[in-house]
Each structure stands twice: as structure tokens, then as C-alpha cells.
N, C-alpha and C positions, 0 to 999 in steps of 0.2 A: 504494500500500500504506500502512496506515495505520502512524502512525512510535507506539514506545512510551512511554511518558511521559517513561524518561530519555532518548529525541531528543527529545519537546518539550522537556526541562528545556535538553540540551547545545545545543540549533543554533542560542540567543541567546549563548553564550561564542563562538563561531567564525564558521561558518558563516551563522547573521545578526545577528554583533552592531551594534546600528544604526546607532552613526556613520561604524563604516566600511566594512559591507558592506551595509545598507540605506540608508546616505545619510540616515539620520533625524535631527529630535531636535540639529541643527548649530548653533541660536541658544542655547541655554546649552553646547552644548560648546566652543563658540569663547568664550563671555561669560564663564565662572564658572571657568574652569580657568587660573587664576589662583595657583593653589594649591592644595596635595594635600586640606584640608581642606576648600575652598570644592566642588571635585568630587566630594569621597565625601559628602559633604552632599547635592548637588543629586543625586547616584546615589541613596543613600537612600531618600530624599523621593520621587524618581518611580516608583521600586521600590514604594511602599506604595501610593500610586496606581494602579499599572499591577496587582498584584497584586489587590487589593480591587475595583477597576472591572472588571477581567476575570473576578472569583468571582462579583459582580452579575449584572453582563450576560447572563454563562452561565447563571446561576440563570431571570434571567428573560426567555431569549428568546425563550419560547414562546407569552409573555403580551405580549408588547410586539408593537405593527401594523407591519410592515413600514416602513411611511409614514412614520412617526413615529420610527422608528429613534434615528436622529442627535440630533435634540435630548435626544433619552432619556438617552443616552448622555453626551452631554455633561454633563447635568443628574446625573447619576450619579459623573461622576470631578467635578465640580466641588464635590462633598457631599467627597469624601475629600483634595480638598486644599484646603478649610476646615479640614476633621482633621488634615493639616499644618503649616498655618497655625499653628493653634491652639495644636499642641501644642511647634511651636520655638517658639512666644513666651514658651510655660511654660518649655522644659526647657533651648533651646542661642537662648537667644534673642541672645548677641553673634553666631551664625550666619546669624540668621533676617537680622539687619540687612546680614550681609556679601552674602548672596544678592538680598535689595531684592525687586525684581518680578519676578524669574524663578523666584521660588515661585508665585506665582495663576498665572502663563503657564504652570504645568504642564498649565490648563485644555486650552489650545490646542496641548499639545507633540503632535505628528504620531504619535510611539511608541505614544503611550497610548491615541488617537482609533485609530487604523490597527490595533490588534491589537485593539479590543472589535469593530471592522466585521470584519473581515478571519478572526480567531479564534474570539475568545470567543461571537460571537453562532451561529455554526456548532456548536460542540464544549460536550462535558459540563462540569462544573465542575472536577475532576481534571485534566483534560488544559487547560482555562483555566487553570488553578492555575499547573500546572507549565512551561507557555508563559509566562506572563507574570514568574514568578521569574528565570525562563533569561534573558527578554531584559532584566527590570530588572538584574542582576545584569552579563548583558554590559555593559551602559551602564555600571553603574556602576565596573566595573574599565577600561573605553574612557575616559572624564572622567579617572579617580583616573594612568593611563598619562601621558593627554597633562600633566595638571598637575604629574607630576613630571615631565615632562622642563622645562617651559614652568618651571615653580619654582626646580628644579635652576640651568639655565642664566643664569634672567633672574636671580634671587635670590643663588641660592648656598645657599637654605636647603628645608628640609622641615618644612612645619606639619603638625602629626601631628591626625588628624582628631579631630572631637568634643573634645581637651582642649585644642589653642589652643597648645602648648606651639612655638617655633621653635627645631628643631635648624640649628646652622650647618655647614655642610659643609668650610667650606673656611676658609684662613687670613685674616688681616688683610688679605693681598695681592690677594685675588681681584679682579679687574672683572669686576660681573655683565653679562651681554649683554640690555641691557633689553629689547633688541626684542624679543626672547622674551611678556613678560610685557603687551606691548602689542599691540592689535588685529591688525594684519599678521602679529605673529609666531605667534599663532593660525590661521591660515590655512596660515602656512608647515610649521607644526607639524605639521596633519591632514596635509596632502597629503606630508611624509614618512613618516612613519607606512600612510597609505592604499598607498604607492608599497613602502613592506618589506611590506605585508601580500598586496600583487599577487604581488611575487615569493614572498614564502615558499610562496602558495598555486601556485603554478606547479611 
């Protein structure tokens, strides 16, 4: 049965939001969630990709050769995170530097490739639309989750997105638990998270 726009919108917040019930999209969620700003940044960013590649696609899947598909596609979201690019270098460009190369690797991020194949090149423009806001927006409260806990612990602090500003959470006494904020502790971090998300869904 065909689901209505507000399931396509809802089932990227729950039901498939990608890092932890599609398993997507895991190489900036582990790299960049570092902090609540560095993730609602790279959320963002592949929100405006994911959004605009999947209004494309759908526009023109009728015109595009089966064959040919994929490079299409790529060549497609790779125009709109040039548009990315471009425009943190303008507007939050000390962002653009904290994120480095996992801004162009949105080219290659699996989320954005897998819903233009999978969605967008099936479905109207509308229901593209409203599928690709659902899952950019899952993503990006899934990165902004784990970077506060990953911030909270390893830091002590919360960088409030877009202005840069660090609120400190705790007194002069705290010891931050750095592993948090290091490679491992990313890993450790999803799979608790993945593991309350099993149970809650149970």
C-alpha cells in the first residue's frame, strides 16, 4: 500500500533513520560527532544534498537511460555539494575547516546514493521531496544525539551549532572521559545507543 507523504516524511525520524536502523552514512557519524556543532553541521549539509539530489532525480527519471543511471546521479549530488562547499566557505567557513573532507565525501555518503537509486528515481517529486527531508533530518538529529552524549562526557561542554559559542556544563572539578571524544569511543557510543534503540523498539 502506498504510504502518504507524512510516512514518507516520518519513517527517516524512526523507523529508518540511517545510522541506526539502516546502518548508513557510519564514516562521518563516527568522524565528525565530535561535537554538537561539528554534527548538526555535517546533518545540514547532507540534508541539502539529499533533499535537492532526490527533487532532481525524480524530476528527471524518465529522461535518464536506465544504463546510465548511476553516474547521472552521482554527477547530480556532486553539483549540490559544490553548492555546499561553496556556500560554508562564504557563510560558517571556521565550520567548513572543522569538517575538512567529509564535506566532498558527501559525494560518496551511501544515504544520498541509496535513496536517489532506491526512491527518488521510482517516485514523483512530492513524495522525493518529503522522503529525503524525513531521512536528512533523521540523520541529522542521529549525528547532533550521539555528539552530545560523545561532547557531554568526553568534554564537559556543548558547542551550540552555527554560532561557535562553548557552554561549560560542569565545574572546575570535572574529568572529562576523553575516550568519549576519541575514535573507539565513537564506536562505543553507536552501539549503545543502537542497543537502547533495539530495546525500546521491542
Amino acid at each position: 500500500m502506498a504510504k502518504t507523504i507524512v510516512q514518507e516524511f516520518t519513517k527517516g525520524l524512526w523507523d529508518e533513520i540511517p545510522p541506526f536502523r539502516l546502518v548508513l552514512g557510519l564514516c562521518p557519524t563516527l568522524a565528525v560527532t565530535k561535537t554538537v556543532a561539528n554534527g548538526v553541521g555535517m546533518g545540514v549539509a547532507a540534508t541539502f544534498v539529499l533533499v535537492f539530489s532526490n527533487i532532481l532525480v525524480s524530476m528527471l527519471r524518465k529522461s535518464i537511460p536506465s544504463q546510465v543511471r548511476v553516474p547521472c546521479f552521482i554527477i547530480i549530488i556532486a553539483t549540490f555539494v559544490v553548492i555546499v562547499e561553496l556556500v560554508m566557505q562564504a557563510f560558517t567557513y571556521p565550520l567548513f575547516l572543522q569538517l575538512g573532507i567529509f564535506i566532498p565525501l558527501i559525494v560518496v555518503n551511501c544515504i544520498i546514493l541509496g535513496r536517489a537509486e532506491a526512491f527518488a528515481s521510482k517516485n514523483g517529486v512530492v513524495a522525493s521531496t518529503a522522503d529525503g527531508l524525513g531521512i536528512g533530518v533523521g540523520f541529522t538529529i542521529a549525528l547532533a544525539v550521539l555528539a552530545a552524549i560523545r561532547e557531554i562526557f568526553g568534554a564537559g561542554t556543548i558547542t551550540v551549532p552555527f554560532v561557535g559559542t562553548v557552554i561549560h556544563l560542569f565545574g572546575p572539578s570535572f574529568q572529562p572521559f576523553t575516550f568519549m571524544v576519541e575514535a573507539p569511543g565513537a564506536f562505543v557510543c553507536l552501539g549503545l545507543v543502537l542497543a537502547l534503540m533495539n530495546l525500546a523498539g521491542k
